[in-house]
PLY file of the C-alpha trace (Angstrom):
ply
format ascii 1.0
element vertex 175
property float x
property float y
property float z
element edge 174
property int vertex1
property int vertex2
end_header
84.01 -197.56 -155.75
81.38 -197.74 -158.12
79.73 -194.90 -160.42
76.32 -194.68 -161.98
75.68 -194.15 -165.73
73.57 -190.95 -165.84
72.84 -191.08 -169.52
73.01 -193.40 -172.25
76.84 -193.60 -173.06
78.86 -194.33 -176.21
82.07 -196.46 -175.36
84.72 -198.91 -176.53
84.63 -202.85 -175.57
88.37 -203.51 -174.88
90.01 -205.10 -176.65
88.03 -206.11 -179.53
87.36 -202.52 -180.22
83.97 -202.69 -180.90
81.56 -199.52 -180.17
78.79 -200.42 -177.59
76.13 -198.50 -175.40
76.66 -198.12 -172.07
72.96 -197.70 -170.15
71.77 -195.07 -167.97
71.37 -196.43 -165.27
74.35 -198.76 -165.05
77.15 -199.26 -162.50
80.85 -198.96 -163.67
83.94 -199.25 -161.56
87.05 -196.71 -163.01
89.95 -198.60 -163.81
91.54 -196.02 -165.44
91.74 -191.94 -166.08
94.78 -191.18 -168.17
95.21 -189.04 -171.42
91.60 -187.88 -171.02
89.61 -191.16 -171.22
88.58 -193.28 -168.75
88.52 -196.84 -168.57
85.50 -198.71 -166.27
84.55 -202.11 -165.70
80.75 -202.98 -165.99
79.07 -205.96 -166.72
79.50 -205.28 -170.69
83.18 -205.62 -169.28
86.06 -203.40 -169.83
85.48 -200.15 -171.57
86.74 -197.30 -172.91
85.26 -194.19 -172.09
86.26 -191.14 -175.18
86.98 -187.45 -173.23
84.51 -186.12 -174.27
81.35 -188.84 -172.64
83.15 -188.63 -169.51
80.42 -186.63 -167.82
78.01 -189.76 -168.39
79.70 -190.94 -165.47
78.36 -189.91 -162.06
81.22 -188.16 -159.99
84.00 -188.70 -162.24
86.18 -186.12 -164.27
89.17 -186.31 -165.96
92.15 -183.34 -166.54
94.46 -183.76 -169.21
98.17 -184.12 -168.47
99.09 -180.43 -168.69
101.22 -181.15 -171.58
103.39 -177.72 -172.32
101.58 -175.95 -174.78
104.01 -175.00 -177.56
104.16 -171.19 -178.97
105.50 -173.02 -182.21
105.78 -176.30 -183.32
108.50 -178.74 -182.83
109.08 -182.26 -182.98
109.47 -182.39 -179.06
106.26 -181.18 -179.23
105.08 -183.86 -181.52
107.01 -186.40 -178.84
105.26 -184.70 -175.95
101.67 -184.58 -177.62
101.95 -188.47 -177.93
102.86 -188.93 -174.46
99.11 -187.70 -173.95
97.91 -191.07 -175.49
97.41 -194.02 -173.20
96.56 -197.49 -174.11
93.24 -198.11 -172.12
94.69 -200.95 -169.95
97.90 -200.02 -169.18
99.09 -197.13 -167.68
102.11 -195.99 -169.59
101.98 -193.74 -172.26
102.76 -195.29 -176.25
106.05 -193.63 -176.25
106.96 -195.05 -172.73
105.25 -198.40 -173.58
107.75 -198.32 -176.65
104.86 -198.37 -179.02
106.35 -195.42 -181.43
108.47 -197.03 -183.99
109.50 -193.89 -186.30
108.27 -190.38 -186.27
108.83 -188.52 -189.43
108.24 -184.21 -189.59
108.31 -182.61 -193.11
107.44 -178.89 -194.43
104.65 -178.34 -196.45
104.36 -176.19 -199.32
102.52 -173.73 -197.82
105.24 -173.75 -195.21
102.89 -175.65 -192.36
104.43 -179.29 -191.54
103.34 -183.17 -192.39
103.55 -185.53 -189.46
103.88 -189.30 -190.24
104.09 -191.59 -187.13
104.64 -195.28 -187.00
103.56 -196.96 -184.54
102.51 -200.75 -183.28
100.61 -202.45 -180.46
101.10 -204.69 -177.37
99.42 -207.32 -179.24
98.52 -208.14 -182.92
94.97 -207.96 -182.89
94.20 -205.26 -180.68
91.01 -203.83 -181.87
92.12 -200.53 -179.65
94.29 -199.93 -182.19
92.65 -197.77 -184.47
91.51 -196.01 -181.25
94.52 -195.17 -179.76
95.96 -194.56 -183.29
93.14 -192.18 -184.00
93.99 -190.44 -180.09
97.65 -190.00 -181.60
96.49 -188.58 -184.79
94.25 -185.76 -183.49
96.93 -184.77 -180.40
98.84 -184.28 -183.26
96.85 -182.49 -185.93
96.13 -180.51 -182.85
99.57 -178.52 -182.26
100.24 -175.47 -184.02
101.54 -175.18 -187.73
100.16 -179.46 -188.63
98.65 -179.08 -191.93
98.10 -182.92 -192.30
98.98 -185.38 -189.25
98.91 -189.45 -190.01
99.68 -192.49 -187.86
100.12 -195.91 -189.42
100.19 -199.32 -187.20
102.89 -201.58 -188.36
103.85 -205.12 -186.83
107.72 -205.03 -187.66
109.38 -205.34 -185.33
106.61 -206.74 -183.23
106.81 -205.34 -179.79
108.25 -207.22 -176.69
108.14 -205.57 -173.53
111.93 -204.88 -173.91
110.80 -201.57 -175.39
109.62 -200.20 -172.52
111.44 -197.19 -171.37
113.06 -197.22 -167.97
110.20 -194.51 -166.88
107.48 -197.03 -168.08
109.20 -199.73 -166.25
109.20 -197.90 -163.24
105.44 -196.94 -163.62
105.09 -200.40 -163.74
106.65 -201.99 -160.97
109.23 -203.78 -163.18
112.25 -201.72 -161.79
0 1
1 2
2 3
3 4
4 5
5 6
6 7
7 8
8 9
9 10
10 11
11 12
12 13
13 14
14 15
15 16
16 17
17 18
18 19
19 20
20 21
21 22
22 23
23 24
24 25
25 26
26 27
27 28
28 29
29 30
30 31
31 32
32 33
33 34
34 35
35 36
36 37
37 38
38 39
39 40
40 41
41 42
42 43
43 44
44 45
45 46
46 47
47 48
48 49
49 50
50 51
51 52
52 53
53 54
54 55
55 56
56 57
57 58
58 59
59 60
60 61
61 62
62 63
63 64
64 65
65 66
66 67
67 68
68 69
69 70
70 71
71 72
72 73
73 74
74 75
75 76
76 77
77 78
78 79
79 80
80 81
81 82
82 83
83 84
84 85
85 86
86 87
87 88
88 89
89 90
90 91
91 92
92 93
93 94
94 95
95 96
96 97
97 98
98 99
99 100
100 101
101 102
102 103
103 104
104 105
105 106
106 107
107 108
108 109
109 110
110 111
111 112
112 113
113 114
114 115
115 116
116 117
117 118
118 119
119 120
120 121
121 122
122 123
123 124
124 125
125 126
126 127
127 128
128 129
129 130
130 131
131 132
132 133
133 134
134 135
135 136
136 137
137 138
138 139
139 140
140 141
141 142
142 143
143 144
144 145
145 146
146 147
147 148
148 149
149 150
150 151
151 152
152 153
153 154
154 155
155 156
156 157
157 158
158 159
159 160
160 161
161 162
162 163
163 164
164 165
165 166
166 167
167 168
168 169
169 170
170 171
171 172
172 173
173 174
C-alpha cells in the first residue's frame, strides 16, 4: 500500500546513514513500524522515518511498545528500555538481535545512576549505527533516576547471527 508525503520530511537513507529530505508530495511504501520509527521505501530508497516526523506520512501512525513504565529504576528496566530500539531493517529488537555486548549501571554522587552500554552492529559499516545508538541512549536517559546515559559501538566480538536469542529467531522464521 502506498502513502503520500504530506510535508517536506526529514529522514535517514539506510544504511549509509546519511540525512535526506523526503518531498511532499512523494509516495512511500511502510516497510517497517517498530520502536516508534517507521521504515518506507521510496524512490530515494529505504528510509528511516524518526517518531517524531511520522505524521508526514499520510495515514500512518505508530504506538510505542508499551514498555512497563518503572516507579524506580532498575537495570531490568534499562534491559527493557533497549528492547524499544529496533534496527530499521530488521525486526528484532538489539537485545534480541544480540547486539548488546555489556551493560554497566553505577551510582552517582548525587545518588542518581550512570548507564554505560556496549553495543555493536549487524555489519561493520552500518551508518545506522549512530542512529540506533543514539535511539538506545535517549530510551535510556529517559527512565527515572539516569543522571548521564552513554552507548558505545564496539566491533569485538563482531556479531554473527549466532547471537540471536531464541525469541529473535523465532521472530524471524529461523526456528
Amino acid at each position: 500500500m502506498s502513502h503520500r508525503v504530506l510535508r517536506d520530511c526529514p529522514a535517514t537513507a539506510i544504511p549509509a546513514g546519511n540525512p535526506v529530505t523526503l518531498p511532499a508530495g512523494s509516495e512511500v511504501a511502510v516497510v517497517q513500524t517498530l520502536g516508534g520509527s517507521v521504515t518506507v521505501r521510496s524512490d530515494l530508497g529505504l528510509l528511516r522515518i524518526a517518531r517524531g516526523d511520522v505524521s508526514a506520512i499520510e495515514g500512518v501512525s505508530v504506538s510505542e511498545q508499551a514498555a512497563e513504565s518503572p516507579g524506580e529504576f532498575s537495570e531490568n528496566a534499562v534491559w527493557n528500555a533497549l528492547k524499544g530500539c529496533f534496527d530499521p531493517e530488521i525486526p528484532v529488537n538489539i537485545v534480541d538481535l544480540g547486539l548488546i555486548y555489556d551493560l554497566s549501571v553505577e551510582k552517582t554522587d548525587s545518588g542518581a545512576h550512570s548507564v554505560e552500554v556496549k553495543m555493536t552492529l549487524t555489519a561493520p559499516g552500518c551508518g545506522m549505527g549512530p542512529v540506533i545508538a543514539e535511539d538506545a541512549r535517549q530510551r535510556i536517559a529517559a527512565l527515572p533516576a539516569v543522571e548521564r546515559a552513554k552507548v558505545h559501538i564496539v566491533w569485538d566480538p563482531i556479531w554473527n547471527p549466532r547471537m540471536i536469542s531464541e525469541e529473535g529467531r523465532k521472530s524471524l522464521g529461523l526456528e
